[in-house]
N, CA and C of each residue as an Amber inpcrd file, in Angstrom:
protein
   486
  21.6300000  -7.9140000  -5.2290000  22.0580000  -7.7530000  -3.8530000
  23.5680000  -7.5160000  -3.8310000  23.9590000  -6.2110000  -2.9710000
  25.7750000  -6.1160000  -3.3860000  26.1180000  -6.8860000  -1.7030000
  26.7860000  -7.8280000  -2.0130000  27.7720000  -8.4360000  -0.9550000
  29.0090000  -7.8100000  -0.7670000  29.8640000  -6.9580000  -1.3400000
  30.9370000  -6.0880000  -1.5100000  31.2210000  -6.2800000   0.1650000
  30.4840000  -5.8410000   1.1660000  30.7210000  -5.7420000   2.3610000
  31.4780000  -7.1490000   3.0720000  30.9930000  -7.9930000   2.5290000
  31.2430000  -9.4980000   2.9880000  32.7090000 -10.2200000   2.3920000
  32.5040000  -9.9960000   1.1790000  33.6820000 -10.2960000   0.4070000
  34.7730000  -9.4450000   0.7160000  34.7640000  -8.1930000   1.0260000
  36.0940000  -7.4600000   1.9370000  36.7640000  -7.9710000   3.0410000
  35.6400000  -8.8050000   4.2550000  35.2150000  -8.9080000   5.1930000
  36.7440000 -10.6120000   4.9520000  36.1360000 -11.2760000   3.9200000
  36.9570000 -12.6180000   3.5740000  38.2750000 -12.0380000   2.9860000
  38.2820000 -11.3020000   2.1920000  39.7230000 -10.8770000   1.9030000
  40.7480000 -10.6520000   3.1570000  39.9270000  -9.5400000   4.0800000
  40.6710000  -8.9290000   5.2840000  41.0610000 -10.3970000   5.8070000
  40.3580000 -11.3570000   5.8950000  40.6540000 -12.4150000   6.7140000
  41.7800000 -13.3060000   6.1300000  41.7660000 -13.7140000   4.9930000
  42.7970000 -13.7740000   4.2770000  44.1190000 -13.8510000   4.2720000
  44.0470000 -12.3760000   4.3670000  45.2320000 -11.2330000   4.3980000
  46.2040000 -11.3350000   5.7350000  45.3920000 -11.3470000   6.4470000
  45.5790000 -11.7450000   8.3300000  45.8550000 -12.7920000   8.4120000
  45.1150000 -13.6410000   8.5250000  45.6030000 -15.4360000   8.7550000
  45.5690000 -16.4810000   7.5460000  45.4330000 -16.5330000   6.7600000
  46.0890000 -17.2650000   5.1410000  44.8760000 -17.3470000   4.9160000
  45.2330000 -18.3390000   3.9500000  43.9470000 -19.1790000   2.7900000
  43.5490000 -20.3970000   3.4990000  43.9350000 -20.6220000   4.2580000
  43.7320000 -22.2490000   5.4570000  43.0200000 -21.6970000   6.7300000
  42.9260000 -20.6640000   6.7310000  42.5120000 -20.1830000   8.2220000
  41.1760000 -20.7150000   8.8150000  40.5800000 -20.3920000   9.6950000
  39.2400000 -20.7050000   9.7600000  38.2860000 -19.9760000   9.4680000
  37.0660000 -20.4190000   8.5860000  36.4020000 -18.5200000   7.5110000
  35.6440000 -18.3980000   8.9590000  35.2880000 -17.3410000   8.7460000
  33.9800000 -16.1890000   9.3350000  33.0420000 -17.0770000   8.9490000
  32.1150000 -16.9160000  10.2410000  30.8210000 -17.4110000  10.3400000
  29.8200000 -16.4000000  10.5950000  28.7440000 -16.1780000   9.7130000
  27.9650000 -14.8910000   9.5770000  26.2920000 -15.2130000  10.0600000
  25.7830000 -14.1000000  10.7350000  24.2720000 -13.9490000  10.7260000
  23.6770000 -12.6300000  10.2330000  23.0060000 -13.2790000   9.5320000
  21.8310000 -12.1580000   8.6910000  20.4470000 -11.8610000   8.5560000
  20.1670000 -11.3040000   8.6260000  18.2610000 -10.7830000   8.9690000
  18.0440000 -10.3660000   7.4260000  17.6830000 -11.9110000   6.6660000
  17.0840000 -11.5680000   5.4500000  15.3930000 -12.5530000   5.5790000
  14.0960000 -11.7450000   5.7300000  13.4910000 -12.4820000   6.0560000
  13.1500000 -13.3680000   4.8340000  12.9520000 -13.0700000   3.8710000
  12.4500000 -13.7170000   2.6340000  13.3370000 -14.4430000   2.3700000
  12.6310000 -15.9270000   1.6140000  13.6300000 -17.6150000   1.5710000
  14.0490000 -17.3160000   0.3660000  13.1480000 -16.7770000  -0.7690000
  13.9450000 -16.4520000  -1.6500000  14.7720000 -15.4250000  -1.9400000
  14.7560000 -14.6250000  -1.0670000  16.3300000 -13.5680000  -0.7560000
  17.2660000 -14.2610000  -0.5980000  17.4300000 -15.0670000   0.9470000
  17.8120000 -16.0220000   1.3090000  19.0720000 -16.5870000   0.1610000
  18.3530000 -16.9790000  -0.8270000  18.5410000 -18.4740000  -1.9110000
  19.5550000 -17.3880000  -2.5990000  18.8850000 -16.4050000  -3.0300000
  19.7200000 -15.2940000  -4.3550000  20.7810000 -15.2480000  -3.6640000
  20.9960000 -14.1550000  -2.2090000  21.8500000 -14.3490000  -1.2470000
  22.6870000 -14.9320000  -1.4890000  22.9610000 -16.8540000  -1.4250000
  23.7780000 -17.7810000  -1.1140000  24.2750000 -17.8550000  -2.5740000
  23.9550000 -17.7740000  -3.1760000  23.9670000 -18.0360000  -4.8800000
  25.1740000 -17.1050000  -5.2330000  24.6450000 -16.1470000  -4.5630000
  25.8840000 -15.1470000  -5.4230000  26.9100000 -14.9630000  -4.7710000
  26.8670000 -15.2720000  -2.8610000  27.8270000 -14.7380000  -1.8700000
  28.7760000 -15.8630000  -2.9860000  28.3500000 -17.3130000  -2.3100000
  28.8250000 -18.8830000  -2.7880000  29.6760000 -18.9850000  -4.0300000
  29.0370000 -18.2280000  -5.1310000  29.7840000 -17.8560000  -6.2740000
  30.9470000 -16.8860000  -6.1080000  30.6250000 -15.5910000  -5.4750000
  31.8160000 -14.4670000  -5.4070000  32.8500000 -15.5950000  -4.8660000
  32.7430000 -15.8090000  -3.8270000  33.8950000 -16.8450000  -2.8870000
  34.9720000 -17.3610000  -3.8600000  33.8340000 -18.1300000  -4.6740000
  34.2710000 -19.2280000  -5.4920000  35.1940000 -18.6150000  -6.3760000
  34.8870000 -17.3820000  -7.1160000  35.6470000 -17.1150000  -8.1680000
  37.0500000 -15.8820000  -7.6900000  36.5690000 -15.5730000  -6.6480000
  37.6220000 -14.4460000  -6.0890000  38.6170000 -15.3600000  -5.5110000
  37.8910000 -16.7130000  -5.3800000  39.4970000 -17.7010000  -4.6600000
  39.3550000 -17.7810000  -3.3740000  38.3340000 -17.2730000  -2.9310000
  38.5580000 -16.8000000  -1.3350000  37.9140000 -17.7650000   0.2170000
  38.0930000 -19.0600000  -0.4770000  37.5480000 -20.1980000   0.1070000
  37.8620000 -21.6850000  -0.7990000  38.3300000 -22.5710000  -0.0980000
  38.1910000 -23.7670000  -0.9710000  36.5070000 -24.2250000  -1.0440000
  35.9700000 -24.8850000  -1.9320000  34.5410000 -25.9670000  -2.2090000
  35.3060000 -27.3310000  -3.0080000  35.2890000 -28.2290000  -1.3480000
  35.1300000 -29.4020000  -2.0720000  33.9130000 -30.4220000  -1.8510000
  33.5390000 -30.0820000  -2.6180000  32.0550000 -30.9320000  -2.5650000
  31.1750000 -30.5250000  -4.1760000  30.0630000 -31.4350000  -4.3530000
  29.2800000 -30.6840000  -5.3700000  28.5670000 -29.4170000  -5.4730000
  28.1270000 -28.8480000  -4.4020000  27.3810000 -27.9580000  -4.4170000
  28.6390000 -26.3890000  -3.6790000  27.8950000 -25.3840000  -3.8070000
  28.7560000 -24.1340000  -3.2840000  28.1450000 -23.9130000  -1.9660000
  27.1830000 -24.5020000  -1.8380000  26.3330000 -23.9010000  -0.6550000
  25.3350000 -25.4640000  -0.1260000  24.9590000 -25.3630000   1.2630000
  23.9160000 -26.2130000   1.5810000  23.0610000 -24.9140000   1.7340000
  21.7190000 -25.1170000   1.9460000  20.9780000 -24.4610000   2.7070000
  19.5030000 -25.5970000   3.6790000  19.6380000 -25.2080000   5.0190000
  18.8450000 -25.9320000   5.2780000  17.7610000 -25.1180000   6.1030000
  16.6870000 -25.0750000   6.3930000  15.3520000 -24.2950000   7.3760000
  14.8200000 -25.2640000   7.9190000  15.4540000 -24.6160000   9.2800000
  14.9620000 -25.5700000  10.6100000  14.2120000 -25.6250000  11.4660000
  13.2990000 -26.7560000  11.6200000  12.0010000 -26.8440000  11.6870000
  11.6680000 -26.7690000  13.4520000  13.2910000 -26.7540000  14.1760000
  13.0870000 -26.3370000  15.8190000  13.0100000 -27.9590000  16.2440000
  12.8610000 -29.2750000  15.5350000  12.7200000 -30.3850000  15.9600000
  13.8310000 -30.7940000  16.8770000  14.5870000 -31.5220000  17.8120000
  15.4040000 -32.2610000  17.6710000  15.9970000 -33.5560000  17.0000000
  15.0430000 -33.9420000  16.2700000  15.2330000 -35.2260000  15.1320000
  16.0990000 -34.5320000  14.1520000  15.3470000 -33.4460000  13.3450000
  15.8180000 -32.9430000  12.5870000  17.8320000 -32.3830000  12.5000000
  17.4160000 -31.8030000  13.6440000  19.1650000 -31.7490000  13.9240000
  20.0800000 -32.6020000  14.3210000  19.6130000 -33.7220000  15.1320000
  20.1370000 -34.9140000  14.8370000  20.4830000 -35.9880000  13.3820000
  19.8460000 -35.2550000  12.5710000  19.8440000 -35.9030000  10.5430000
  20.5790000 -34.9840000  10.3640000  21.1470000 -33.8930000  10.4890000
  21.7750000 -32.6210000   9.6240000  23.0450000 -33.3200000   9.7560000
  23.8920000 -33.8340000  10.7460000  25.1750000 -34.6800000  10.2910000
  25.7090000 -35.0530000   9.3210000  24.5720000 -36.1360000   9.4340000
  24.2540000 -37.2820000   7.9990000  24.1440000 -36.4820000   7.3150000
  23.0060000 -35.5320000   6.6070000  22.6790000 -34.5540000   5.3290000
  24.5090000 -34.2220000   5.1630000  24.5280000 -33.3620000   6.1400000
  25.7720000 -32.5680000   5.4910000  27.0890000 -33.3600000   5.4570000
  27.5320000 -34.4330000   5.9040000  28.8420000 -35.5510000   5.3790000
  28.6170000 -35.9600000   4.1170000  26.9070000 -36.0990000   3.6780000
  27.2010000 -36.9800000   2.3200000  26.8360000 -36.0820000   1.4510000
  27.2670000 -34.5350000   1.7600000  27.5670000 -33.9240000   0.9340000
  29.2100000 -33.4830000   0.5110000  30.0260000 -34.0790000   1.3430000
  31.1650000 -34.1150000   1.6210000  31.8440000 -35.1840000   0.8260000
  32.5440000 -34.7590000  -0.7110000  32.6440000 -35.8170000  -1.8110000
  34.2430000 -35.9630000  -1.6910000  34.5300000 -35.0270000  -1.5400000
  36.4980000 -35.1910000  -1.6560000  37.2970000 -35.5450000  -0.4190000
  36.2780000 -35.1510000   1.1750000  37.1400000 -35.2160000   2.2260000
  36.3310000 -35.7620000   2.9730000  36.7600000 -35.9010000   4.4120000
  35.4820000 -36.1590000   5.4540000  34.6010000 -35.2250000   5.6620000
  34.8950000 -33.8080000   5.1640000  34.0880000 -32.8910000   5.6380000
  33.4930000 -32.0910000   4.2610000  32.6200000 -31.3460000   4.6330000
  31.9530000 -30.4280000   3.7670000  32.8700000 -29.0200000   3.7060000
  33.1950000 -28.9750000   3.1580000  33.6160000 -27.1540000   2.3970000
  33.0870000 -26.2900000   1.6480000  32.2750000 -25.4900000   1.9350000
  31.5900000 -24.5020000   1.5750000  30.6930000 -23.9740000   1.8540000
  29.6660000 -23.3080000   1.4800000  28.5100000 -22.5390000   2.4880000
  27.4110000 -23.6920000   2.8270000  27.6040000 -23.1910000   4.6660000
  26.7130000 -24.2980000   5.3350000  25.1710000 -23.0780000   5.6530000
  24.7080000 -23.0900000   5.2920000  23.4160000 -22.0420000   6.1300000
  22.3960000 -22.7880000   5.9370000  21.8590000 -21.7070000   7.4720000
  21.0150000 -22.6290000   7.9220000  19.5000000 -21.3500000   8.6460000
  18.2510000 -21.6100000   8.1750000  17.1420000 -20.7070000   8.3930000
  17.1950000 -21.1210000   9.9080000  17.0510000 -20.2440000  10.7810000
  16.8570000 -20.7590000  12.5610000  15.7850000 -19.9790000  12.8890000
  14.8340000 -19.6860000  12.4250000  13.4320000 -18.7160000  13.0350000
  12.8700000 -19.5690000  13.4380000  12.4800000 -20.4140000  12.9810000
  11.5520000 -22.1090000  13.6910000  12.4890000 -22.7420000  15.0390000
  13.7170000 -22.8980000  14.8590000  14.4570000 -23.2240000  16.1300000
  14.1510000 -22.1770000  16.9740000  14.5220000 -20.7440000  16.9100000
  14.5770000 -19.6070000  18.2330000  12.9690000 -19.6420000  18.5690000
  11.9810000 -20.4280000  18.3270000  10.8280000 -20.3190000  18.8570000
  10.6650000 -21.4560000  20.0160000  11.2350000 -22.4490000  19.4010000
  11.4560000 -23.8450000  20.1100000  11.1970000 -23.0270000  21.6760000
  10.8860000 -23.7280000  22.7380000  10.9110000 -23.5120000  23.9610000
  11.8330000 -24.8970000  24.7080000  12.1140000 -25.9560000  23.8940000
  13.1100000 -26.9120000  24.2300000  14.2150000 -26.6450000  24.1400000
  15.2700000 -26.2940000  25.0020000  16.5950000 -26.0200000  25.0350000
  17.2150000 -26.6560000  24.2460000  16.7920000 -28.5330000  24.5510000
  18.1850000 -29.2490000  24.1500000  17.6300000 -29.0900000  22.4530000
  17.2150000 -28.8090000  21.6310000  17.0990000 -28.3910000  20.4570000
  18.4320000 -27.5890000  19.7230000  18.2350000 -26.0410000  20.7990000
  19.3870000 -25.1020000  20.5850000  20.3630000 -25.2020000  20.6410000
  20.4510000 -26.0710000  21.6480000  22.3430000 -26.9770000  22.2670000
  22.3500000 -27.7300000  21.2500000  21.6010000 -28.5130000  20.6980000
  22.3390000 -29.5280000  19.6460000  22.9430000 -29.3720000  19.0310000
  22.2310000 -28.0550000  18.2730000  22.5010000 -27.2460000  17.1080000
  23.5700000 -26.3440000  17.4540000  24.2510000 -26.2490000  18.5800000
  25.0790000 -25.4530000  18.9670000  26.4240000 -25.8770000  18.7440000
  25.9490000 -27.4640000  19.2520000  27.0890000 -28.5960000  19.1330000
  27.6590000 -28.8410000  18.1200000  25.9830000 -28.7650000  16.9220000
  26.9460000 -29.9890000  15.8490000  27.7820000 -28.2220000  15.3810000
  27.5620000 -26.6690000  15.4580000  28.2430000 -25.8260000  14.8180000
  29.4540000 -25.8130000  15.3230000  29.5990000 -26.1730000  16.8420000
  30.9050000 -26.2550000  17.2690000  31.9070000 -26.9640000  16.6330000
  30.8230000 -28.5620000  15.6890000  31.4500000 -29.3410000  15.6540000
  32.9990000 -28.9630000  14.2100000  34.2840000 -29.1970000  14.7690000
  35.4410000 -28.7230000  14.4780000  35.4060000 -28.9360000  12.6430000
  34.9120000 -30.1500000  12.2510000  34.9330000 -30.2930000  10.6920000
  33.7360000 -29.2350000   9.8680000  32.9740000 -28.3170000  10.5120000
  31.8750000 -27.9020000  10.0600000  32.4620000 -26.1840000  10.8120000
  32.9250000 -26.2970000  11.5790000  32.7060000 -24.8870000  11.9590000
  34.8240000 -24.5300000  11.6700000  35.4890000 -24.9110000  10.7840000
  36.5530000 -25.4480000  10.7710000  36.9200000 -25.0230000   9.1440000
  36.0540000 -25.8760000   8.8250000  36.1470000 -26.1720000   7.0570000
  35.0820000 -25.3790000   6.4330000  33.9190000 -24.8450000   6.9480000
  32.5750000 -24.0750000   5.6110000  32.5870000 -22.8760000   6.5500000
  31.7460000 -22.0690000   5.8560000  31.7780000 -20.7580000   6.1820000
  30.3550000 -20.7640000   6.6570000  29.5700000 -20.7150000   7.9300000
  28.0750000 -20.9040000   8.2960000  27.8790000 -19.8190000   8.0380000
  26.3120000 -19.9340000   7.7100000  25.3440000 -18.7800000   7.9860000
  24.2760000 -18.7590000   8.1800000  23.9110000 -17.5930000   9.3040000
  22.3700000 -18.0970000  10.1530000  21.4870000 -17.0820000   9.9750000
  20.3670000 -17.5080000   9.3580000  19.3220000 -16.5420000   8.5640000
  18.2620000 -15.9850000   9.9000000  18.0070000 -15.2490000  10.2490000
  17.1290000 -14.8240000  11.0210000  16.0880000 -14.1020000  10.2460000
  14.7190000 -13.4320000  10.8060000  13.9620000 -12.7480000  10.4240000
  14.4870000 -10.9390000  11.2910000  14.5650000 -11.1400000  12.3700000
  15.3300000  -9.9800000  12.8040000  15.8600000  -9.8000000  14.1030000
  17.3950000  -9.7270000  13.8530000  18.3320000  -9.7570000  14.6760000
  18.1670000  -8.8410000  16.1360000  16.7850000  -8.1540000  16.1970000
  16.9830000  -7.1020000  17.3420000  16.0120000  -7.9070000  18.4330000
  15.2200000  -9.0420000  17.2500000  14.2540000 -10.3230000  17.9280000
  15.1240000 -10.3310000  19.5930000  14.1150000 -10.2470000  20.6270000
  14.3880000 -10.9790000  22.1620000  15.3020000 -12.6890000  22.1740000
  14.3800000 -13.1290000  21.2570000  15.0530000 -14.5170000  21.3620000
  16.1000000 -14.6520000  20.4700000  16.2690000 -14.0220000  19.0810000
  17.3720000 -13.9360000  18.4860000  18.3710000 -13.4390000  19.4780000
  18.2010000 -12.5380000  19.8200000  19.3790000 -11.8750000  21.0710000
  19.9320000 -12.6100000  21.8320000  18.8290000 -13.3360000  22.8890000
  19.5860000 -14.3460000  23.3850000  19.9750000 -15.5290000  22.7210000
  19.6350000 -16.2680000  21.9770000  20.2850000 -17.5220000  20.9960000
  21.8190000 -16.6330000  20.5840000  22.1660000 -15.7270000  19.8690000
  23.1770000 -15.3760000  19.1430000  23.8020000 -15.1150000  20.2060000
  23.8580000 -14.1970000  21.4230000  24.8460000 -14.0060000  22.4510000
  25.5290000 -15.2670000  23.3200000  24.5210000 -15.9690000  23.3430000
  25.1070000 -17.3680000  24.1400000  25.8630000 -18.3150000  22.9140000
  25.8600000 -18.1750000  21.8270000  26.1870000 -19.1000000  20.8570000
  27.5510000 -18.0450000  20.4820000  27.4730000 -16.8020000  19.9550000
  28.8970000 -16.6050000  19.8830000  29.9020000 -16.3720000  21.2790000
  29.2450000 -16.8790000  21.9100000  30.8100000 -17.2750000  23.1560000
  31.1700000 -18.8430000  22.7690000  30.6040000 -19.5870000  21.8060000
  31.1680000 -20.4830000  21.7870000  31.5490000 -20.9110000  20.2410000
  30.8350000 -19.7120000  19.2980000  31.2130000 -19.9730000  17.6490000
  31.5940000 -18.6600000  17.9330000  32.2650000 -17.8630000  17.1370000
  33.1280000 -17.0810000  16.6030000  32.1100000 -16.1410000  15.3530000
  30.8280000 -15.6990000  15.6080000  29.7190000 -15.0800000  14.8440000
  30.1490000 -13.4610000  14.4460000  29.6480000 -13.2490000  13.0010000
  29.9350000 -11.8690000  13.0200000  28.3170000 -11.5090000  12.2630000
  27.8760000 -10.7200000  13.2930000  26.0790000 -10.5100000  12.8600000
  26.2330000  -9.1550000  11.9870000  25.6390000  -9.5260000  11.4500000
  25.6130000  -8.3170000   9.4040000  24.1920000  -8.0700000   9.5150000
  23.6750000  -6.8220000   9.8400000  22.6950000  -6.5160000   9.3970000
  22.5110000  -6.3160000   8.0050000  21.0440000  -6.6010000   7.6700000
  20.8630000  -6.3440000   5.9300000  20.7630000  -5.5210000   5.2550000
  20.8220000  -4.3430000   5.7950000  21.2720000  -2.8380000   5.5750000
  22.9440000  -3.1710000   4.9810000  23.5880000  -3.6760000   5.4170000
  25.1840000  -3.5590000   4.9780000  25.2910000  -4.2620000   3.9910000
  24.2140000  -5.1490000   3.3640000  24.8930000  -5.9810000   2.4850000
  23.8950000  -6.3220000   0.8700000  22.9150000  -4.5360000   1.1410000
  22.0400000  -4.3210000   0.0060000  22.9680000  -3.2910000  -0.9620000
């Protein structure tokens, strides 16, 4: 899979507002989990070795697929702090599968999840990314338009980043 597109994408940002800045937060229409996985593996790695992000924590990447519960997103806190070994926060790729959430017909589900991305140590410090099956989806449309007025989203079709 060539990421070339993405990794320009972090340089340009870079270049513009430093190495401290706040990264790009991305959505992508890769339907397959194990695309998905290769995906994070290699974006997580390029990052890592081009310099173009701090990781302090054990892992380069979380990945989580969300099941649309509100329990569940209420635990993702917890999951993702005690993955957080050097600071209070997690640094590095946070993604997250949302096809099971955009089905949800419970709002406060979507808001949660809206919240904890708002939340400043997570949407601040890691670089998110939100896996869809396909971005032209009705409900993808509306979830991503109401959410980047309040996260800062840059939607990548998977055409740009084969």
């Amino acid at each position: 899979m060539n990421i070339n597109y993405l990794i320009k994408n972090e340089e340009t940002r870079i270049k513009k507002y430093g190495f401290g800045s706040i990264p790009y937060h991305y959505v992508i229409d890769i339907q397959e989990e194990s695309k998905r996985i290769e995906f994070l593996e290699e974006f997580s790695y390029s990052l890592f070795l081009n310099k173009l992000r701090k990781f302090h924590g054990l892992d380069l990447f979380l990945y989580y697929s969300l099941d649309g519960s509100i329990r569940q997103i209420e635990d993702l806190e917890s999951l993702i702090d005690t993955a957080a070994v050097y600071d209070n926060y997690y640094e590095g790729v946070l993604a997250f599968s949302i096809d099971k959430l955009l089905l949800q017909t419970n709002r406060l589900s979507r808001e949660a999840f809206v919240q904890l991305l708002e939340n400043t140590k997570y949407n601040n410090h890691a670089t998110i990314i939100l896996f869809v099956d396909d971005i032209s989806d009705k409900a993808a449309k509306d979830f991503l338009s109401g959410c980047d007025k309040r996260i800062d989203l840059k939607i990548v079709g998977h055409t740009k980043i084969r």
